[in-house]
C-alpha positions as CSV (number, residue, x, y, z in Angstrom):
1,X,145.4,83.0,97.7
2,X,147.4,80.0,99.2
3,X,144.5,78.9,101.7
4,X,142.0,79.2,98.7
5,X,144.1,76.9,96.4
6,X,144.4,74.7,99.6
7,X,140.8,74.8,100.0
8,X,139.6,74.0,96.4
9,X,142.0,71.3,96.4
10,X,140.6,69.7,99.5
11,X,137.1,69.8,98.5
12,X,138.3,68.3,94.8
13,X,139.8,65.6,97.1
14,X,137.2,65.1,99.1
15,X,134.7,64.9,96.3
16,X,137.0,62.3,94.7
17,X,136.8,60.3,97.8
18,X,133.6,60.1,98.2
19,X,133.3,58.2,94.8
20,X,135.0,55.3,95.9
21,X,132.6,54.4,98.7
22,X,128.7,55.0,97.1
23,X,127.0,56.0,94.1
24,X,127.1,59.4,93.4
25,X,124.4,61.9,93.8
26,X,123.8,64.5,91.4
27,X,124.7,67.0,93.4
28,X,128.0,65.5,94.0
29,X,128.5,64.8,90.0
30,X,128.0,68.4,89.7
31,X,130.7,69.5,92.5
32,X,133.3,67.2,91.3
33,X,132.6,68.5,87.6
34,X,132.8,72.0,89.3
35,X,135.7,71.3,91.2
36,X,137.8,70.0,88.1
37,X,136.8,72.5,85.8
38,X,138.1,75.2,88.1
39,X,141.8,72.9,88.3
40,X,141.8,72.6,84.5
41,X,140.7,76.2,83.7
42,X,143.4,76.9,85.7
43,X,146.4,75.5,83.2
44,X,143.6,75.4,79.6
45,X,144.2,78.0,77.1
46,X,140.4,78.8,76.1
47,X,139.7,80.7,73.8
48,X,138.6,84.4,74.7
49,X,136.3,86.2,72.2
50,X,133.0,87.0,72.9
51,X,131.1,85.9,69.7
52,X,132.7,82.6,69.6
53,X,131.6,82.5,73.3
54,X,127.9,82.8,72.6
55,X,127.7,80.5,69.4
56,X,129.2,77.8,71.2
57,X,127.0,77.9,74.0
58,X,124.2,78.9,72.0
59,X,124.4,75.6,69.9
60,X,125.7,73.5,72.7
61,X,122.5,75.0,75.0
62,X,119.9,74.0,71.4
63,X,121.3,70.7,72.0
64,X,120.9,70.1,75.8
65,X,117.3,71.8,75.7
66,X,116.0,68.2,74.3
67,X,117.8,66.1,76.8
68,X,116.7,64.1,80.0
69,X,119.6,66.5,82.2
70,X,118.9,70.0,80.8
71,X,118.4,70.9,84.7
72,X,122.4,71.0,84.5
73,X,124.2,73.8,84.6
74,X,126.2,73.5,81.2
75,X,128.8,75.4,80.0
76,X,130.5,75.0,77.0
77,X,133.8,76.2,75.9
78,X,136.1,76.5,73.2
79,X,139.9,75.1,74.2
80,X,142.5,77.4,72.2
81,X,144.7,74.3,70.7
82,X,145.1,73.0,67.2
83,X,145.2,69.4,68.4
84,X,142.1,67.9,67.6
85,X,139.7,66.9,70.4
86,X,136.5,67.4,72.8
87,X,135.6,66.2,76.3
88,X,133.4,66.6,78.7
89,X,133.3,66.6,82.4
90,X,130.4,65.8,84.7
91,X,128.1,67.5,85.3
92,X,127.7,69.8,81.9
93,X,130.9,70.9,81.5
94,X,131.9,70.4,77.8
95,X,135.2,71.5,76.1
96,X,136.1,71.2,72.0
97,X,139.5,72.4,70.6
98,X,139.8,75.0,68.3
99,X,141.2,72.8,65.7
100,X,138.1,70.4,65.5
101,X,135.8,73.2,64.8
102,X,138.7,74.3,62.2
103,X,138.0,71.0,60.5
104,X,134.0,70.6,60.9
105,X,132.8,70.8,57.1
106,X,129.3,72.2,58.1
107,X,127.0,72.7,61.7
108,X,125.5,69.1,61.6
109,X,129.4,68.0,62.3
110,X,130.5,70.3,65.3
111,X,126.6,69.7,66.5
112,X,127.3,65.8,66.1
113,X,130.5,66.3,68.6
114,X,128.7,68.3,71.1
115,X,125.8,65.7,70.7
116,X,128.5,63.0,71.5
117,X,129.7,64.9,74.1
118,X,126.3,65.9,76.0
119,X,125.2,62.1,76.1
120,X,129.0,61.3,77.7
121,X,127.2,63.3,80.7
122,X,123.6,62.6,80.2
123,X,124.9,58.8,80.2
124,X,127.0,59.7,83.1
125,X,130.1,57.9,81.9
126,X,132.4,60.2,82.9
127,X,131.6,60.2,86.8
128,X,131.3,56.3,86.3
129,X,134.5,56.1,85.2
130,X,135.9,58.0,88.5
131,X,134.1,55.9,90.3
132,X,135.6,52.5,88.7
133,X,138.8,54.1,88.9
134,X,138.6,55.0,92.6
135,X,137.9,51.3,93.3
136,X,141.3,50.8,92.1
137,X,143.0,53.3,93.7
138,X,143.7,55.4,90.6
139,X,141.5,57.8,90.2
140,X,142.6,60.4,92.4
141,X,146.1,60.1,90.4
142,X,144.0,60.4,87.3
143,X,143.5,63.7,88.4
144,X,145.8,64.7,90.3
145,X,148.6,64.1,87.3
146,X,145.9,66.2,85.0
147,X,145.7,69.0,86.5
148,X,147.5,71.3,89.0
149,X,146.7,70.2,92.1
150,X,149.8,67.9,92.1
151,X,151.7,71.2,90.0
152,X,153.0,68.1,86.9
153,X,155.0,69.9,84.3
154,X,153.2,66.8,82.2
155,X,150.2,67.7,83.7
156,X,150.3,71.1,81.8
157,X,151.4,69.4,78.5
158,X,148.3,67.3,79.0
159,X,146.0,70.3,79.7
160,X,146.8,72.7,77.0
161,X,146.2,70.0,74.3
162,X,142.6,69.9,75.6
163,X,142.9,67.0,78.3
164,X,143.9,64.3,76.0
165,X,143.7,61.6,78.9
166,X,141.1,63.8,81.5
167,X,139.9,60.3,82.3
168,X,140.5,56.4,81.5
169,X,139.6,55.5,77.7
170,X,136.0,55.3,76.9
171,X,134.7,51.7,76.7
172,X,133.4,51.0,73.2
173,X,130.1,50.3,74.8
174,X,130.3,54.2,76.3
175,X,131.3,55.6,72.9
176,X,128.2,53.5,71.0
177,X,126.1,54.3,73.5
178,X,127.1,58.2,73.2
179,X,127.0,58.0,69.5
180,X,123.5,57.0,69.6
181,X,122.5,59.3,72.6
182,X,124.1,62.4,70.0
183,X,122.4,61.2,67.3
184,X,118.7,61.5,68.8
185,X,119.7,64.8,70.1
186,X,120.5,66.4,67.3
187,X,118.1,65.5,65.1
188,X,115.2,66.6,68.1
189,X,117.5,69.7,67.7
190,X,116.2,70.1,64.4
191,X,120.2,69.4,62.9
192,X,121.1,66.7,61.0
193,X,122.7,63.8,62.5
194,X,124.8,62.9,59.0
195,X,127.6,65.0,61.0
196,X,128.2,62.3,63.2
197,X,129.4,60.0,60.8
198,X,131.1,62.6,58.7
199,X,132.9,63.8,61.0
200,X,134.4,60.4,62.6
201,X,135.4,59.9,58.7
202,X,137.4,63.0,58.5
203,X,138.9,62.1,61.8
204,X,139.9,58.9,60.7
205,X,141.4,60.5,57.3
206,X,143.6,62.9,59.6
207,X,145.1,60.0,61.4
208,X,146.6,58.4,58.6
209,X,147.9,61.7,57.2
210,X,148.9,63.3,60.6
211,X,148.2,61.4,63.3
212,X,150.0,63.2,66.3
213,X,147.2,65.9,65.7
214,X,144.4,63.8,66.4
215,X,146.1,61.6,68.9
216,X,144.5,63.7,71.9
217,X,141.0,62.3,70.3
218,X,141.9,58.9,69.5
219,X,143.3,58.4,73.6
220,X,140.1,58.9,74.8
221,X,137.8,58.3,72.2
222,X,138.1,54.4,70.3
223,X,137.0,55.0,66.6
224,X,137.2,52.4,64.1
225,X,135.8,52.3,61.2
226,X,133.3,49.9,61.7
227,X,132.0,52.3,64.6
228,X,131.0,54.5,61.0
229,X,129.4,51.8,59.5
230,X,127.3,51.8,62.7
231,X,126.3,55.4,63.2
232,X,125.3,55.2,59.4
233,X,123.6,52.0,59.9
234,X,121.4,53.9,62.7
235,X,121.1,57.2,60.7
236,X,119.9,55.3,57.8
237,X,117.0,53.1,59.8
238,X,115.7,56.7,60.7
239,X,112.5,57.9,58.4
240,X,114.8,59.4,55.4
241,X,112.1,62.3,54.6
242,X,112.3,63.6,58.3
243,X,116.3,63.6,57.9
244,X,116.7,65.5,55.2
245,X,114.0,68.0,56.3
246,X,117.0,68.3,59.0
247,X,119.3,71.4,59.2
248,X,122.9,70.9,57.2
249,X,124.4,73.8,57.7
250,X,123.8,77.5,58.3
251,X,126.0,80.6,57.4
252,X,125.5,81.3,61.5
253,X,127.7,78.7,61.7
254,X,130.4,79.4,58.5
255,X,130.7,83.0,60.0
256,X,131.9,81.3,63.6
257,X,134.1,79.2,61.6
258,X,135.9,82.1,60.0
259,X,136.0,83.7,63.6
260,X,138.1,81.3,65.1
261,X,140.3,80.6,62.1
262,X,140.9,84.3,62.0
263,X,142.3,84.0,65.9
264,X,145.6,84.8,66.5
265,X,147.5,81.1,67.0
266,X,147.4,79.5,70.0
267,X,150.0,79.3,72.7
268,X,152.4,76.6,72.8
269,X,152.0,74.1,75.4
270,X,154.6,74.7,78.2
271,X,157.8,72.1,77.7
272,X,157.4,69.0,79.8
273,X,159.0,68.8,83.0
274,X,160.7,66.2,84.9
C-alpha cells in the first residue's frame, strides 16, 4: 500500500515536472488529469448512488459527443458538498457539487455548467494554467497543498468543498472564452443555452444573500455581472427560432434533482489542521 502511494505520487510529480519544460502532449494532459484525480478522489466525498451516477454522465457524455475532444476519456462526477461549485481537470475529468445541482432551476442550467466546464478542457486552460504556474515554481505546491500527497489538514478542508482553489483563478479571457465554448455545445446538444446566463444570475443572487456558500465558485471562477450581459448578448445574436426549438427542461432531469436532494447530508469537512 505504502510503495503504491509512493509510486502514484512520483508519477503525479513527475508529470508535473515535465510541464515546466515543453508543451504538453495529450497524452501527458491525460496522465496528469489521471494522476490528480486519483489524489483528490482520495480526500472528495462523491456522491455514491447509482442513478445519479448515470444521469450525470449521461448528460455530461450528450454534451462532449459534439466537441473537438470527445476522444477523451471523460468522467463526470457528482462531489457530495452543499458549497456551490464545479471544476474540471485535464483531460475530461469534470466534478459539480451537490449543492449546484440543488439550485439548477431546469436542465438547460446544470447543462450550461457542464458546458462551461467541458470547454475549460477542450480549451485546455486547465493544463495551461499548470504549465504557467510551473514556470514560477508554484505549481507543484498548487498541488501538492490540494491534495494528499503533501497529507495538508487544509488540503482536506479544500477538497471536500469540491476543490475551491484546484488551480490559480481563471483569467477572464479563460472564463469568456469557456462561456462561449458551453454555449455552442449545448445548443449542438439540442439544450438550451438560456441556462448559462441563468444560472450565473442565480449565482450572483446567492452571493449577496450567502456568500460563504458560493465562495468555492467565485475563487476560481470571476463572475460579474457584466460577464451576464455578455452570454445574453451572444445567446441573443443566435437565430431566436432555432433557440427556442431548444430543450428547457425535462422531467429526466427534475426526477435526478429530487434524487440528490433526497440524499442523506453530506459529511462535514474534516477541521483544519495546523
Amino acid at each position: 500500500m505504502v510503495s503504491s502511494s509512493l509510486h502514484r505520487r512520483a508519477a503525479l510529480s513527475v508529470t508535473l515536472l515535465a510541464l515546466a519544460a515543453c508543451d504538453v502532449s495529450e497524452e501527458q494532459e491525460v496522465a496528469l488529469g489521471e494522476q490528480t484525480a486519483r489524489q483528490i478522489e482520495a480526500q472528495l466525498p462523491s456522491v455514491e448512488d447509482p442513478a445519479v451516477d448515470r444521469y450525470i454522465n449521461a448528460l455530461g457524455r450528450s454534451i462532449v459527443r459534439v466537441t473537438e475532444r470527445r476522444d477523451l476519456a471523460w468522467r463526470f462526477e457528482v462531489v457530495d458538498s452543499r458549497s456551490v461549485n464545479a471544476f474540471a481537470l485535464p483531460g475530461g475529468f469534470v466534478y459539480v457539487n451537490r449543492g449546484l445541482v440543488e439550485r439548477a432551476e431546469n436542465l438547460s442550467e446544470l447543462a450550461g455548467v457542464l458546458g462551461h466546464e467541458i470547454g475549460h478542457v477542450t480549451l485546455r486552460h486547465s493544463v495551461d494554467q499548470m504549465q504557467k504556474a510551473q514556470r514560477t515554481n508554484v505549481g507543484l505546491t498548487l498541488v501538492c497543498t490540494l491534495t494528499s500527497i503533501c497529507e495538508s489538514g487544509a488540503a482536506r478542508v479544500a477538497i471536500n468543498v469540491g476543490g475551491s482553489a484546484l488551480f490559480a483563478r481563471f483569467s477572464r479571457e479563460d472564463e469568456s472564452e469557456a462561456d462561449s465554448a458551453g454555449i455552442d455545445y449545448v445548443m449542438r446538444a439540442g439544450i438550451s443555452p438560456a441556462g448559462v446566463p441563468a444560472m450565473f444570475e442565480t449565482l450572483l443572487a446567492e452571493r449577496d444573500r450567502r456568500p460563504g456558500v458560493v465562495e468555492a465558485w467565485f475563487g476560481t471562477h470571476p463572475l460579474e455581472e457584466r460577464r451576464v450581459a455578455e452570454t445574453r448578448r451572444l445567446i441573443a445574436a443566435l437565430d431566436a427560432g432555432r433557440v427556442e426549438a431548444l430543450v428547457v427542461d425535462s422531467p429526466e432531469f427534475q426526477e435526478f434533482k429530487r434524487r440528490v436532494q433526497a440524499l442523506p447530508p453530506p459529511p462535514e469537512p474534516p477541521p483544519a489542521q495546523p
